[in-house]
VOVEX-515627 format. One line per 5 residues: their letters; for each residue x, y, z of C-alpha. Coordinates in steps of 0.25 Angstrom, whole numbers, plus 5000, padded with zeros to 4 digits. Example, Ala and Ser with C-alpha at 12.3 -4.5 7.8 and 13.67 -1.06 7.14 Angstrom:
<atoms>
as> 5049 4982 5031  5055 4996 5029
</atoms>
This chain:
<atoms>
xxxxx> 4865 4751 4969  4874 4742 4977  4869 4731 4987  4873 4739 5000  4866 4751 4992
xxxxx> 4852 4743 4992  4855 4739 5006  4857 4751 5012  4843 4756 5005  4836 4746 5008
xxxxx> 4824 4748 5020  4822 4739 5032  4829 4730 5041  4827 4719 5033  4835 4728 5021
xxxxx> 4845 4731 5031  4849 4717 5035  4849 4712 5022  4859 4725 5016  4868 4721 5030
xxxxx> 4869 4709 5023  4873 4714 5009  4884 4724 5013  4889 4713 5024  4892 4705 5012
xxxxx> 4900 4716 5005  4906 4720 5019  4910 4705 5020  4917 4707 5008  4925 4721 5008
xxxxx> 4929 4715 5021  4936 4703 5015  4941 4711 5004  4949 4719 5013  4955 4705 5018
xxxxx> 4959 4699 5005  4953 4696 4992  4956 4682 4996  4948 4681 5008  4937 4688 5003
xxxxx> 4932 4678 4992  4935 4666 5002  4924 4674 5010  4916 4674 4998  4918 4689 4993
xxxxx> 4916 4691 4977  4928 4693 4967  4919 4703 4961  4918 4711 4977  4932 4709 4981
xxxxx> 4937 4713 4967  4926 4727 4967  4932 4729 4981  4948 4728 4977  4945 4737 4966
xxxxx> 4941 4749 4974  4954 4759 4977  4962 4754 4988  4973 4765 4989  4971 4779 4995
xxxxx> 4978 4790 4990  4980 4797 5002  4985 4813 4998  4991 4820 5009  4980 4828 5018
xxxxx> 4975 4844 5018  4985 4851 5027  4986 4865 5033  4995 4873 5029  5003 4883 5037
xxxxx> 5010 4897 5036  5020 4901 5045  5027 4913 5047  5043 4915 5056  5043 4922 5070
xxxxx> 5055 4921 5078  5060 4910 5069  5049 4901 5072  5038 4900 5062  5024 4904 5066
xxxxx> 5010 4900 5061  5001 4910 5052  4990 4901 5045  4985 4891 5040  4978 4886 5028
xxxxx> 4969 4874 5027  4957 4866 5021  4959 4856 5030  4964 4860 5044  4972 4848 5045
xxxxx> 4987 4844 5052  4993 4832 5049  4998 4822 5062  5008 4811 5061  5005 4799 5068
xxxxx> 5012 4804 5080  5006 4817 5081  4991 4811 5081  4990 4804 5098  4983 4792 5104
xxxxx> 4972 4800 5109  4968 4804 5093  4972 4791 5089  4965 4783 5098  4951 4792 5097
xxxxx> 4950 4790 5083  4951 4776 5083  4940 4775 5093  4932 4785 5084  4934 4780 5069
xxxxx> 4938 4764 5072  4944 4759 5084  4948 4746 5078  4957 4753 5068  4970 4746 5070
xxxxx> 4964 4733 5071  4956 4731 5057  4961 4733 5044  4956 4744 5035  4941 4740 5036
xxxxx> 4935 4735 5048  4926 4724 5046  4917 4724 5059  4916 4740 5057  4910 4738 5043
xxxxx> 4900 4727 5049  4896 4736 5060  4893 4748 5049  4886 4739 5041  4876 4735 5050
xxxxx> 4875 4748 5056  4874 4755 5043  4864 4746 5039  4855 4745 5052  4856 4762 5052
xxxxx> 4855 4765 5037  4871 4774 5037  4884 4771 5033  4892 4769 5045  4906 4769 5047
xxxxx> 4916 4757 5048  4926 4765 5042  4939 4762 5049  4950 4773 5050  4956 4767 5038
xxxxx> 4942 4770 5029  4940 4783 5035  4955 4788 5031  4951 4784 5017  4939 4791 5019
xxxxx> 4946 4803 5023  4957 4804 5012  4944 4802 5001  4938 4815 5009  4952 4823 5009
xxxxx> 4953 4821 4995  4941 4824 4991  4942 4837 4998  4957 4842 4992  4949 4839 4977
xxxxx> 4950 4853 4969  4936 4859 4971  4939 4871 4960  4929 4869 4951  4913 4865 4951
xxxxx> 4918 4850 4945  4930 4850 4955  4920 4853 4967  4912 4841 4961  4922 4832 4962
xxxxx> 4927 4835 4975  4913 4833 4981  4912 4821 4975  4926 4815 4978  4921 4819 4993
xxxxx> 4907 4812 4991  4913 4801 4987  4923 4799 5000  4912 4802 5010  4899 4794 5003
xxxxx> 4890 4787 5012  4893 4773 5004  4899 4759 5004  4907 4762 4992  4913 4774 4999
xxxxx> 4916 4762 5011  4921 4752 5002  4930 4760 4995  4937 4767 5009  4938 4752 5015
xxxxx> 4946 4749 5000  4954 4759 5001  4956 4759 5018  4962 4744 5013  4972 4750 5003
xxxxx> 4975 4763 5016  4979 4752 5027  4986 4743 5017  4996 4756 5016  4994 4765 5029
xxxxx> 4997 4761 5042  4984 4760 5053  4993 4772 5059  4994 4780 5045  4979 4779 5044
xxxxx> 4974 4783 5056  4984 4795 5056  4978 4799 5041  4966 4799 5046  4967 4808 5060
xxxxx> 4973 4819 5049  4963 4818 5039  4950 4818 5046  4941 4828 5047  4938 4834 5061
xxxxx> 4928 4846 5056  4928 4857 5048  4942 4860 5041  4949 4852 5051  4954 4839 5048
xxxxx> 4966 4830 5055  4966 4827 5070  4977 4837 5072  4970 4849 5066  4957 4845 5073
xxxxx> 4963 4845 5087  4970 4859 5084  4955 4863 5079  4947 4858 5091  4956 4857 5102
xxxxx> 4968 4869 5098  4979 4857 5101  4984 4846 5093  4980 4832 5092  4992 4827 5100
xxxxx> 4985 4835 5113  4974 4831 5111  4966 4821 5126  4957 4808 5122  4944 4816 5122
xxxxx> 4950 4826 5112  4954 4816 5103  4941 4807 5105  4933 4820 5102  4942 4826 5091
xxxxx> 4940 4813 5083  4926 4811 5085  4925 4822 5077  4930 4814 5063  4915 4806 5065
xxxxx> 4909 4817 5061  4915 4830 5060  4905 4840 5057  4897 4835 5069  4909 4834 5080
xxxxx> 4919 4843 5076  4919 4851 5089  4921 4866 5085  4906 4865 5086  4900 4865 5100
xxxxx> 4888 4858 5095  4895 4846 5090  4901 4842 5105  4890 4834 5108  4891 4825 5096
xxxxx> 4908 4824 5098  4907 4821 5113  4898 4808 5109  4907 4806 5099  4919 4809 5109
xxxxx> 4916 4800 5120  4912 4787 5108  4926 4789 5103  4931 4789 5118  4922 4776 5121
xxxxx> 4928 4769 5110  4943 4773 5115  4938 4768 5130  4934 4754 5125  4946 4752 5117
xxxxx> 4954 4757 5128  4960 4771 5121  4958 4779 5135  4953 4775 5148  4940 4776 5153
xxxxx> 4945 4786 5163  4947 4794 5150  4935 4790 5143  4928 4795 5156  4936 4809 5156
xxxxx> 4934 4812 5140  4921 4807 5139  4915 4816 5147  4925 4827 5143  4915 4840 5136
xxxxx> 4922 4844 5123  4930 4856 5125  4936 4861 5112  4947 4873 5108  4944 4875 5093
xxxxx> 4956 4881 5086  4952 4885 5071  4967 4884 5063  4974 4895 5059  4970 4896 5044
xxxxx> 4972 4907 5033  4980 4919 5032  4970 4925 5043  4976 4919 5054  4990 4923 5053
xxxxx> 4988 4935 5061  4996 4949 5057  5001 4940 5045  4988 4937 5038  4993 4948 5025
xxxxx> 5005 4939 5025  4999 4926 5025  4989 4930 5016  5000 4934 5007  5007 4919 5007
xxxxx> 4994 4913 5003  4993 4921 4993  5008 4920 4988  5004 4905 4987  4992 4906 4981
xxxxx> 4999 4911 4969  5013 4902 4969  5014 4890 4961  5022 4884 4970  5011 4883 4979
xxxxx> 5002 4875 4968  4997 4878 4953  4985 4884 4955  4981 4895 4967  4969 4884 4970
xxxxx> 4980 4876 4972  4990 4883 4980  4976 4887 4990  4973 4871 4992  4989 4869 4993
xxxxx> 4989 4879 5004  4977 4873 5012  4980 4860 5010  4995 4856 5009  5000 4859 5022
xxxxx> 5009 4868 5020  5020 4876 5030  5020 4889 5025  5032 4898 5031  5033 4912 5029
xxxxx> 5043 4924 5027  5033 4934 5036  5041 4936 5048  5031 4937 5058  5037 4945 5070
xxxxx> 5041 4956 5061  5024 4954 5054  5020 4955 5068  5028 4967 5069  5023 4974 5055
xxxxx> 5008 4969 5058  5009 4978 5073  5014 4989 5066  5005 4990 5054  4991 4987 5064
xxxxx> 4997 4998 5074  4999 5009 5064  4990 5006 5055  4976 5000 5060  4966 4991 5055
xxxxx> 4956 5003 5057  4964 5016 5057  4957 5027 5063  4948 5036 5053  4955 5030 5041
xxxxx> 4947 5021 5030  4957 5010 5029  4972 5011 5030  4980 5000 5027  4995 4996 5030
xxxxx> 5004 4984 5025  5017 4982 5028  5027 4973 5023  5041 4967 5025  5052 4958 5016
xxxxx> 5062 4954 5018  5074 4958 5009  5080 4948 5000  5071 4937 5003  5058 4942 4998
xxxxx> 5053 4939 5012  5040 4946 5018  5043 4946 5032  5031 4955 5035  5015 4958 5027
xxxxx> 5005 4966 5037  4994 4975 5036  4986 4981 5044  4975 4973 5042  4969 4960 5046
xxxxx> 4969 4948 5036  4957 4943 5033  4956 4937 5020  4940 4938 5018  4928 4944 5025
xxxxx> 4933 4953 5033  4922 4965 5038  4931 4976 5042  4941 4978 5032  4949 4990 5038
xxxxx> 4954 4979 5048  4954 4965 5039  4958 4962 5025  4960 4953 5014  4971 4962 5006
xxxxx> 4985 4960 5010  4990 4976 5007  5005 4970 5005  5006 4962 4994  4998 4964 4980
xxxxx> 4985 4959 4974  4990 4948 4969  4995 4943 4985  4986 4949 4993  4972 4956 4987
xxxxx> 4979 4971 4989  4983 4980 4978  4994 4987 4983  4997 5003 4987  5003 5013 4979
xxxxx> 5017 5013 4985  5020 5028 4985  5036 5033 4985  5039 5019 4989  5039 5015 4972
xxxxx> 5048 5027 4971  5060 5017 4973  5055 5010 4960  5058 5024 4952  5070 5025 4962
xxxxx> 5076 5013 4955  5071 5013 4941  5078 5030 4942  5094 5024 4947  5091 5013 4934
xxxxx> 5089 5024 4925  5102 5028 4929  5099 5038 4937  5106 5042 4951  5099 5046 4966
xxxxx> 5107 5058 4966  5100 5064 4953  5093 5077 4955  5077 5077 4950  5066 5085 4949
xxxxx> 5058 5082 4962  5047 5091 4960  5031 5090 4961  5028 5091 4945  5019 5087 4932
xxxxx> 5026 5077 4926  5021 5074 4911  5020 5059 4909  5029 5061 4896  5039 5064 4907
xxxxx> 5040 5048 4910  5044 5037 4903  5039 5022 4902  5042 5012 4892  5029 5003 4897
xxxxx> 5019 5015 4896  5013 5020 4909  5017 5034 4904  5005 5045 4898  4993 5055 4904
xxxxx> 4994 5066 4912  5006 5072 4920  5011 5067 4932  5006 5076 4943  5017 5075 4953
xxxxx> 5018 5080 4968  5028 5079 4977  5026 5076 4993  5031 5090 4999  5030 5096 4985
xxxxx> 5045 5092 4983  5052 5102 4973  5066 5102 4966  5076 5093 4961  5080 5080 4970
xxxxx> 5091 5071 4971  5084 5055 4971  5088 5053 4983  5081 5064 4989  5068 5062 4982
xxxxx> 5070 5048 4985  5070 5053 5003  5059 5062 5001  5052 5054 4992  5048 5065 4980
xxxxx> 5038 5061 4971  5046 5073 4961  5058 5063 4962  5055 5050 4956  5047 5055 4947
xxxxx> 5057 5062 4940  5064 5049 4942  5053 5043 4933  5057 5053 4923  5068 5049 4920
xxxxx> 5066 5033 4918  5057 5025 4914  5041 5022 4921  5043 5008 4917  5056 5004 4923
xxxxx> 5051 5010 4936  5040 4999 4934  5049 4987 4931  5058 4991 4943  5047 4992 4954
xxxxx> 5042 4978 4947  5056 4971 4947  5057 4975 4962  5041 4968 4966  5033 4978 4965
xxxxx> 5020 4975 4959  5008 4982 4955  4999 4980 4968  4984 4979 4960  4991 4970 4948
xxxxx> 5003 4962 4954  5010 4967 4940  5020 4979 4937  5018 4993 4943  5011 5002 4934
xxxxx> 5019 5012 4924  5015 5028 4927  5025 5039 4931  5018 5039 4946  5024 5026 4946
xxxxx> 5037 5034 4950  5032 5039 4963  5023 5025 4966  5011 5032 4963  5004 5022 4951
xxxxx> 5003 5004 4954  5001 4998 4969  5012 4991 4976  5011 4982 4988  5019 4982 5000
xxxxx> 5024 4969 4998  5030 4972 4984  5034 4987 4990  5042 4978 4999  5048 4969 4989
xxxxx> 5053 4982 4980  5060 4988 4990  5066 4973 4997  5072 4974 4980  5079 4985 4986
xxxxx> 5083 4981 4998  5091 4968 4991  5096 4979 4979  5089 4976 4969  5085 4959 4973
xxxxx> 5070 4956 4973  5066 4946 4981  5047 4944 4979  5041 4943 4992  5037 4930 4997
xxxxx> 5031 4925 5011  5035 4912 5010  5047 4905 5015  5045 4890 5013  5032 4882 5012
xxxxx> 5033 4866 5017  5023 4857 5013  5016 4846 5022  5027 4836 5019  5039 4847 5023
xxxxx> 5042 4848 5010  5044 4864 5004  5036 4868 4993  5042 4879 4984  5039 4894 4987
xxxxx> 5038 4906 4981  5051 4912 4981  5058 4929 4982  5065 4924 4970  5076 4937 4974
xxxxx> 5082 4941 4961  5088 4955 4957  5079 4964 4951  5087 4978 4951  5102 4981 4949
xxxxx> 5107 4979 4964  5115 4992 4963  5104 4999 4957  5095 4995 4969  5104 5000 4980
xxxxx> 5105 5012 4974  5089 5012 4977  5091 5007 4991  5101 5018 4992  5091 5029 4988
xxxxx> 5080 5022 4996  5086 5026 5009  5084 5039 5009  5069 5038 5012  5075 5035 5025
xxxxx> 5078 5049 5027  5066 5054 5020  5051 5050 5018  5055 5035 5025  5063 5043 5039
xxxxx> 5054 5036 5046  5056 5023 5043  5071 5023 5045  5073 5014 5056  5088 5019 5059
xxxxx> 5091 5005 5063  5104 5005 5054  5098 4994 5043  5095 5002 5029  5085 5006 5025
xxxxx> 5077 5010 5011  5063 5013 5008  5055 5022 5002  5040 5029 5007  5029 5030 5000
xxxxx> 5014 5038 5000  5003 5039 4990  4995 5049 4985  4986 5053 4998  4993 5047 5007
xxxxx> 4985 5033 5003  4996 5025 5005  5010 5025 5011  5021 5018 5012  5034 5013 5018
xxxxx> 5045 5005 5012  5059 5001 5017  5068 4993 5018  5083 4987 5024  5090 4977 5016
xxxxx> 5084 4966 5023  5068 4970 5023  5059 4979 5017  5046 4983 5021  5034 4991 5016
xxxxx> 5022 4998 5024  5009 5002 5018  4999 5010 5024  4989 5018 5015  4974 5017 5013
xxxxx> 4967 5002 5010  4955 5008 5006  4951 5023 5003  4962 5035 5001  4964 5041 5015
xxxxx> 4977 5050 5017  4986 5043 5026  4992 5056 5030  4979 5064 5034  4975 5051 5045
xxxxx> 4984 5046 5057  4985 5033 5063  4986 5027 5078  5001 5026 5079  5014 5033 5074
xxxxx> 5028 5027 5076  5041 5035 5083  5047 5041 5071  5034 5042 5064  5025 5054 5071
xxxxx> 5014 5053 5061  5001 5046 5065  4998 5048 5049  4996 5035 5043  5005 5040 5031
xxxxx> 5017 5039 5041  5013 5025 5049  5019 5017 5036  5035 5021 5045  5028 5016 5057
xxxxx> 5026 5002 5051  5038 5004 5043  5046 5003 5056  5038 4994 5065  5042 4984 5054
xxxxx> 5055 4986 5049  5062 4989 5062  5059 4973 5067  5064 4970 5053  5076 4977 5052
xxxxx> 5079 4972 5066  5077 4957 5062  5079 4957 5047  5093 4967 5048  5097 4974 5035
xxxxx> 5110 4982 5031  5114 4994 5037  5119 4999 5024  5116 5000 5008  5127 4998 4998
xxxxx> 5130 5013 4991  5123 5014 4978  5134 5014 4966  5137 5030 4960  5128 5028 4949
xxxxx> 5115 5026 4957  5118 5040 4966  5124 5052 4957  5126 5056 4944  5112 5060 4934
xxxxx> 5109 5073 4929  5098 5079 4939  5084 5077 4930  5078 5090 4935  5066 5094 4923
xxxxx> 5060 5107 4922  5048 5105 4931  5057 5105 4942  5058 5118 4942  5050 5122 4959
xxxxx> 5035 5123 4957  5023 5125 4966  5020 5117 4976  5008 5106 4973  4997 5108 4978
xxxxx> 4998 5103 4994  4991 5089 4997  4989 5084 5009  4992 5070 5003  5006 5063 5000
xxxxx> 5008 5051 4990  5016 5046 4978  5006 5045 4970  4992 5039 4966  4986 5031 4954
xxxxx> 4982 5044 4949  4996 5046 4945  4997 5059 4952  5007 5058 4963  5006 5060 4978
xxxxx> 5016 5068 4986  5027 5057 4989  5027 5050 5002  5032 5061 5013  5028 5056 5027
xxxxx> 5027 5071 5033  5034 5077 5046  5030 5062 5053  5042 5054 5045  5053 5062 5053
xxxxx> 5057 5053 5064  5049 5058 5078  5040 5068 5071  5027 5068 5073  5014 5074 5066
xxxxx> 4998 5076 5070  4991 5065 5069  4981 5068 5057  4988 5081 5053  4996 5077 5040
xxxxx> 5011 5084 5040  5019 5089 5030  5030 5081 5022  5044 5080 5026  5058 5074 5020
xxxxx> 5061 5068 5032  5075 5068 5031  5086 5071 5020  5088 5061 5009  5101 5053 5009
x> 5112 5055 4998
</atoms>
């Protein structure tokens, strides 16, 4: 036990004067050892003291402080706040940025004689010692200087990983040791205060301290405690502001002020600091006399922090963090990247575009509500890319983000519906006809032109029919039904406008399952439950077999739009690190995945949707367009996907939980070239609200190049025996392209409400229609 130790333990006044004595003579002799050496032993100091003194660390490794980091998104050219993300609320001031009121108030409040004494001020540690003695407490004495170090020890203790039960114990150690009630704690911050000032200025230290202290809660630095308290910055802020605001570093927890019962306790401690700036002439007494008396009056303004205050782009935001979380460029381990993002200060800028987000967000809330009338749970996502970049302009659903705890979860959730499993809790929907484009392009590589003849029937189709190299391929026939009962031979490019189910699977005839995998694969689509490769089954043809999300829907088709270039989505742009510096990104990394004259002959056949099941989505705003439709088995979900040469989007709306048919229930609104009220139709209303603003902004050509002769004529017509005209199916009153059960829906006609001002009876499903003639 040392001799300050004993002191402090022993009882009485007699024990008190006596202990005053002992820690006065080591107090004597810390003191001289700040001097020098020299001057110390001619005051009578030990080698042995001054040497156990000069031994303790004297340079402080000062790491750079926890930051806020930012995401921003582009409106108008100028970039626009979305969140933030944080451990420590904290924004960092240059000397300049920080005014004389705030200066000035914390040198009343923490050490008034600052700029006169060196690191350790001698009559501050005799005035402790005697009152620490006479009242039994550590008192202060610490100068700024000590208290800086102090702070540092703290902030370090805190960033310590905390992973494990051993990490956790050391962390709590490491903070036990920078906040213990001790004179060794004392003695090694006055060490290590000399070695600060010996390479800091009084200016540098100050400055460190008002962005490291802690002001309550999560909220630390000067700068982030006055945007807290009082919704302005520092540099705004009046005397009794400041005085108040830094009253608040005495103790925190007892005067931070979002807490009406603290007020009292911070108005004393207000009006002391203001008394100390009075007799030092800071202020006037006229001012002492107007902010003394002042009532605390505060504006609390919590931060914006996580993806749940970014407004219509919460999906999207949740989407970056996630695409961070799992890019190595961001840090080794995901534990890692999380504290990087919270911690490093990072600018964040985005690739959503936020007028045209604002615009999607409007027209997926206005068609499909969060609470649709007397349906279960319906959900809609819509999402936009950019062509050739990879760039996702728009990501909205119509739901709330919420990323835990929300009670009513027709209007909040968790689960972003774009993207994957892997990016955002989701699974993905069955695309429907919209993976027709997959056996499109694996038929014209087989050799094969879309001007062949098939067999576009409604039939039993053996599996031995099919072929794969990978397996997939076995089990019991392949009940296929067409929309409208579809019978006869086709050309591809007819099945292709009316969308017959008969079509492409005589298509997947006559190549192989697994090529049609490997192509949808090369061109981003994922299975939505695995994040791997879409599963290998004959329904595959008519995208009736894995999940896809909208987001890699949209990348598949953007393949398309850039012939045969696939650019990975990404939503980031750049991110800048604290210092300026950029840190490396994930990146599209565009390269060409499918033969380019291959691919326009795709895009060539892809128009003709336009004139068929898609009639009412074509804008007639000159800019070309391709795309296909797409409904399941019920009407569970449907689709939208189109696309110009400069953007590509894809609209979801089907059922989040339960299996309601989006054909029998209506919503709120239709649009002007859709008439339908039926929810199975509102995927062109949201279609159009988004891509009309984009082709207007993002342009596109008017025109696509001619595909060459081999790609449109030539092929016997592959017309098997069972083409021969049968009875009609059975009718049902659902549509789709196919469920897990591997029996296939009826194709993705919209009804009499897909021609352009026709209408239909709310409720009262119509029947099918062509919409149009296909275009040769």
């Amino acid at each position: 036990m040392s001799v300050t130790q004993a002191a402090l333990r022993a009882g009485g006044k007699l024990s008190a004067l006596l202990a005053f004595f002992a820690v006065a003579a080591i107090a004597g002799t810390l003191i001289a050892c700040v001097i020098t050496p020299a001057v110390a032993l001619a005051g009578g100091a030990t080698k042995q003291q001054i040497n156990a003194f000069q031994s303790l660390p004297s340079t402080l490794d000062i790491t750079p402080l926890d930051q806020k980091t930012r995401m921003y998104a582009k409106s108008n050219g100028k970039e626009v706040l979305l969140a933030s993300f944080f451990d420590q609320d904290r924004d960092i001031l240059t000397w300049d940025q920080v005014p004389d009121t705030v200066k000035n108030a914390t040198l009343a409040a923490e050490d008034v004689r600052f700029y006169q004494h060196g690191p350790i001020d001698p009559s501050g540690i005799a005035r402790a010692l005697v009152s620490n003695l006479m009242h039994r407490d550590i008192q202060g004495a610490s100068t700024i200087s000590q208290q800086y170090v102090k702070n540092v020890c703290v902030q370090q203790a805190e960033a310590m990983p905390a992973s494990s039960t051993k990490e956790k114990a050391a962390a709590r150690a490491a903070y036990d040791a920078c906040v213990d009630k001790s004179y060794n704690r004392k003695i090694r911050e006055m060490r290590l205060a000399i070695g600060l000032e010996k390479k800091y200025t009084k200016n540098e230290i100050l400055l460190g301290y008002l962005n490291i202290a802690g002001f309550g809660g999560r909220v630390y630095g000067v700068e982030a405690a006055a945007q807290y308290y009082y919704g302005e910055s520092a540099k705004r802020l009046d005397i009794g502001q400041a005085a108040t605001l830094i009253s608040i570093v005495n103790n925190p927890e007892a005067f931070r002020l979002d807490k009406a019962a603290n007020f009292a306790g911070a108005e004393a401690r207000r009006n002391y600091v203001l008394k100390v700036e009075l007799t030092h002439r800071m202020i006037t007494q006229a001012e002492y006399d107007e902010y003394s008396t002042a009532k605390i009056e505060t504006r609390i303004t919590p931060p914006s922090t996580g993806c749940q205050t970014a407004g219509s782009a919460g999906f999207f935001c949740d989407y970056v963090v996630k695409t961070i979380l799992q890019s190595k460029q961001f840090g080794s381990t995901p534990g890692v990247r999380l504290a990087n993002l919270n911690t490093k200060g990072w600018k964040i800028y985005t690739t959503l575009d936020l007028g045209l987000q604002k615009k999607a967000q409007t027209a997926v809330d206005y068609y499909v509500p969060q609470t649709p009338r007397g349906v279960a749970d319906v959900g809609a996502a819509a999402t936009s890319v950019q062509v050739g970049t990879g760039r996702v302009l728009t990501m909205a659903q119509n739901k709330v983000y919420a990323p835990t705890g929300a009670k009513n979860r027709t209007k909040y959730s968790a689960v972003n519906y774009n993207v994957n499993q892997t990016l955002g809790a989701g699974a993905g929907f069955q695309p429907g006809s919209t993976a027709k484009a997959f056996t499109l392009i694996g038929w014209l590589k087989s050799g094969h032109t879309i001007n062949q003849q098939v067999n576009g029937s409604a039939r039993s189709i053996p599996q031995s029919n099919f072929t794969s190299s990978c397996g997939g391929v076995g089990g019991k026939p392949w009940d296929l039904h067409n929309d409208e009962d579809e019978k006869g031979n086709f050309t591809i490019q007819q099945g292709t406008a009316q969308s017959i189910n008969g079509v492409f699977a005589s298509m997947a005839e006559e190549q192989d399952l697994c090529q049609i995998g490997q192509i949808a694969d090369s061109m981003g689509v994922k299975n939505g439950f695995t994040g791997g490769k879409m599963q290998i089954t004959p329904t595959m043809a008519i995208g009736a077999a894995s999940t896809v999300a909208p987001l890699d829907n949209a990348v598949a088709y953007a393949t398309i739009a850039d012939q045969g270039v696939r650019c990975d989505a990404i939503g980031i742009d750049s991110v800048v690190d604290a210092a300026g510096k950029k840190l490396p990104v994930p990146q599209a990394d565009c390269r060409r995945v499918q033969d380019k004259q291959l691919i326009i002959a795709a895009g060539y056949d892809l128009h003709n949707p336009l004139h068929g099941t898609m009639a009412s989505d074509n804008l007639g705003d000159g800019k070309y367009m391709f795309g296909k439709t797409g409904t399941t088995d019920f009407a569970k979900d449907t689709w939208t996907l189109g696309s110009t040469t400069s953007v590509t989007t894809a609209v979801w709306i089907g059922n989040v939980t339960g299996n309601v048919n989006l054909r029998t229930v209506t919503g709120p609104h239709t649009c002007g070239t859709v008439g339908s009220y039926r929810y199975a139709d509102l995927r062109h209303c949201v279609f159009q609200a988004i891509m009309r603003p984009a082709d207007a902004k993002y342009g596109g050509a008017a025109s696509w190049p001619t595909p060459l002769p081999q790609y449109l004529t030539g092929g016997r017509a592959i017309l098997h025996a069972d083409a021969r005209p049968q009875a009609a199916a059975p009718p049902k009153t659902s549509g789709g392209t196919g469920g897990t059960s591997g029996k296939s829906g009826k194709g993705d006609k919209p009804g009499t409400s897909d021609k352009p001002g026709s209408g239909s009876t709310p409720g009262k499903p119509t029947g099918g229609d062509k919409g149009g003639k296909p275009v040769h």
